[in-house]
N, C-alpha and C positions, 0 to 999 in steps of 0.2 A: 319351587320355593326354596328359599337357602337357608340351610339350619345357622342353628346357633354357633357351630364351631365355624361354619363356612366364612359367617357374617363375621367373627373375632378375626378369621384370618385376614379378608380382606380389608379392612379398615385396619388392621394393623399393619398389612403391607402400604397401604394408600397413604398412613400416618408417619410412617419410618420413612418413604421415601421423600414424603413434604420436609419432614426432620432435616435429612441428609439436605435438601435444597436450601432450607432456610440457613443453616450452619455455612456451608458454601457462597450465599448469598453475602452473608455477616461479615464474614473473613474481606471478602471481595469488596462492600462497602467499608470497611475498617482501613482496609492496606488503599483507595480511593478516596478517604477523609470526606466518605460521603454519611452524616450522622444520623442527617435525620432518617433516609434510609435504613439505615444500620438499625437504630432504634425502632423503625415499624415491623421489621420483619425478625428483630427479635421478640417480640407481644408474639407472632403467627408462629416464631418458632417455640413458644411456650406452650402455646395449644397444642402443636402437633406433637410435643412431648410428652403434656396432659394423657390426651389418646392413647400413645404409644404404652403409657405406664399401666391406662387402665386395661388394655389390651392383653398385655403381660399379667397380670391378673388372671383376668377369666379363661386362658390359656393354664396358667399354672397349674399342677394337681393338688390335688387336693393337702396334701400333710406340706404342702411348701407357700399357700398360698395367703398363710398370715406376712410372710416375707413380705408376696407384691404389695397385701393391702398397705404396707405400711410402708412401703414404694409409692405408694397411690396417693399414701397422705403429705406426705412430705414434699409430692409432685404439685400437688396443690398449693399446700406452702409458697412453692416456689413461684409458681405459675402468678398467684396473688401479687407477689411480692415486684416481681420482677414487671409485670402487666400496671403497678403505680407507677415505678420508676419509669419506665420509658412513655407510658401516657404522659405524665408531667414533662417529659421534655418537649412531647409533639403538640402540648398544650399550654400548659402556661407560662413554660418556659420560651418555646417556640414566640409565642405573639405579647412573652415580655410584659404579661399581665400582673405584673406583682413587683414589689421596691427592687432596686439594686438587689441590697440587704437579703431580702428575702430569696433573692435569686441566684444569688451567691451557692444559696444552702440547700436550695433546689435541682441544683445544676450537677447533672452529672460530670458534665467536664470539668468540673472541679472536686480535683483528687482531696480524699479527704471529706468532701459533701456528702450532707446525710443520704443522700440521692444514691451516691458514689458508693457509701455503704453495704445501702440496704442493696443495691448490687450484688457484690459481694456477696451477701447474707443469703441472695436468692440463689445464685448458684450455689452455695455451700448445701443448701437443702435439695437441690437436684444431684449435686454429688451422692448426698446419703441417699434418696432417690433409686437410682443408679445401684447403689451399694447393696439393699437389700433386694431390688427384683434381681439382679445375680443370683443370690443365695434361692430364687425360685424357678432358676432353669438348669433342667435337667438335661448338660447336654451328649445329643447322640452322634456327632458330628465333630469333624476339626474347627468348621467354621462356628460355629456353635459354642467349643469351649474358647477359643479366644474372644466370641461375644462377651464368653461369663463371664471371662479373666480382666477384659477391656471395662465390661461397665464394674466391677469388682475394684481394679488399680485408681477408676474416677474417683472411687470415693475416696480416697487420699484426700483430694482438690479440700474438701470441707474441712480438713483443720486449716491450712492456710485462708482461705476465704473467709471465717470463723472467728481466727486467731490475729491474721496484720490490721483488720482494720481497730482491735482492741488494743494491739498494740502501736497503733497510730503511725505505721510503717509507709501508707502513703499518704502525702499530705502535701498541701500548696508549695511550700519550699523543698520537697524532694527535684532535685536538681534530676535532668530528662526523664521524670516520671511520667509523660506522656508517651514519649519512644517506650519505655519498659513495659509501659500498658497495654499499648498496643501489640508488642513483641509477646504479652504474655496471652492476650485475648486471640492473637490467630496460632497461638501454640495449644491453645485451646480446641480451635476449629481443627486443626489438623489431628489431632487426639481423637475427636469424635465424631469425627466424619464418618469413620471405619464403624462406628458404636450403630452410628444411623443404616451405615449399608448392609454391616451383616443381621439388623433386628431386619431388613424389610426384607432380603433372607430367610432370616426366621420363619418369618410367617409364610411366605411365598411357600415352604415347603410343606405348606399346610392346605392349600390353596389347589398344587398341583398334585397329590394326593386323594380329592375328596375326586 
């Protein structure tokens, strides 16, 4: 029977490495202008982040572990957030069930849409996310601290994400705001690729251990 640490590590290896897939998938349907794709396996890559965060959690010890929970929450946050937006494009955006008008403001591909926003908004909260389970790994390893440092520098992402869409920096008349979006959404994936392969890392050393 597998304890409780065993059981945190595997699923947190099994989660980081669906992570790392789903991020790699994203980039790959992004730079192919394949959307709807792109949009279903970002929703699975919220889940497996979800996982990842609560993992890092019950992993953590104990004097650092208000850090995760509030990694955990803000993971949720995000998870919500992000899991509208892309359902709405793969539904009723997708089958075009609502006026122009309305779909306009629905549609993510349209820079500026509230859709487009709340985008934004979701990863701004996985940034922070990101930002405090840093502050609850202790690490013992090289790979380890460039984990910390890597999800620690993410949280940066949250004042931009937070801040352009209040200051209305992208929006329907920004001249090739879709190249720039795109250029910035796989400079994303390449950032956190490494985030995904050194957590299933993590845990794997937890795993080969017991």
């Amino acid at each position: 029977m597998m304890s409780k640490a065993n059981t945190t590590e595997r699923l947190g290896y099994l989660a980081a490495i669906s992570l790392t897939l789903c991020v790699t998938l994203f980039a790959i349907f992004m730079i192919t202008m394949n959307e709807n794709l792109s949009y279903f396996v970002c929703i699975v890559l919220s889940w497996a982040y979800l996982i990842v965060a609560c993992c890092y959690y019950d992993k953590s010890k104990t004097h650092t572990k208000v850090f995760a929970l509030i990694g955990v929450a803000f993971a949720i946050i995000y998870v919500v957030l992000i899991d509208i937006v892309y359902f709405t494009q793969l539904t009723t955006v997708l089958s075009r069930t609502a006026s122009p008008e309305i779909l306009d403001v629905l549609s993510y591909s349209v820079l500026g849409s509230l859709m487009f926003n709340l985008d934004l908004l979701g990863y701004g909260m996985m940034a922070i996310s990101t930002l405090f389970i840093s502050f609850s790994i202790n690490p013992e390893t090289t790979p380890e601290r460039w984990l910390k440092y890597l999800m620690m520098i993410h949280g940066v992402f949250a004042v931009s994400c937070v801040m352009l869409p209040m200051m209305n920096i992208f929006n329907s008349d920004m001249v090739g705001g879709d190249l720039i979006g795109t250029l910035v959404l796989v400079f994303w994936c390449v950032y956190f690729i490494p985030i995904g392969v050194l957590s299933a890392k993590y845990f794997k050393k937890g795993i080969d251990n017991v």
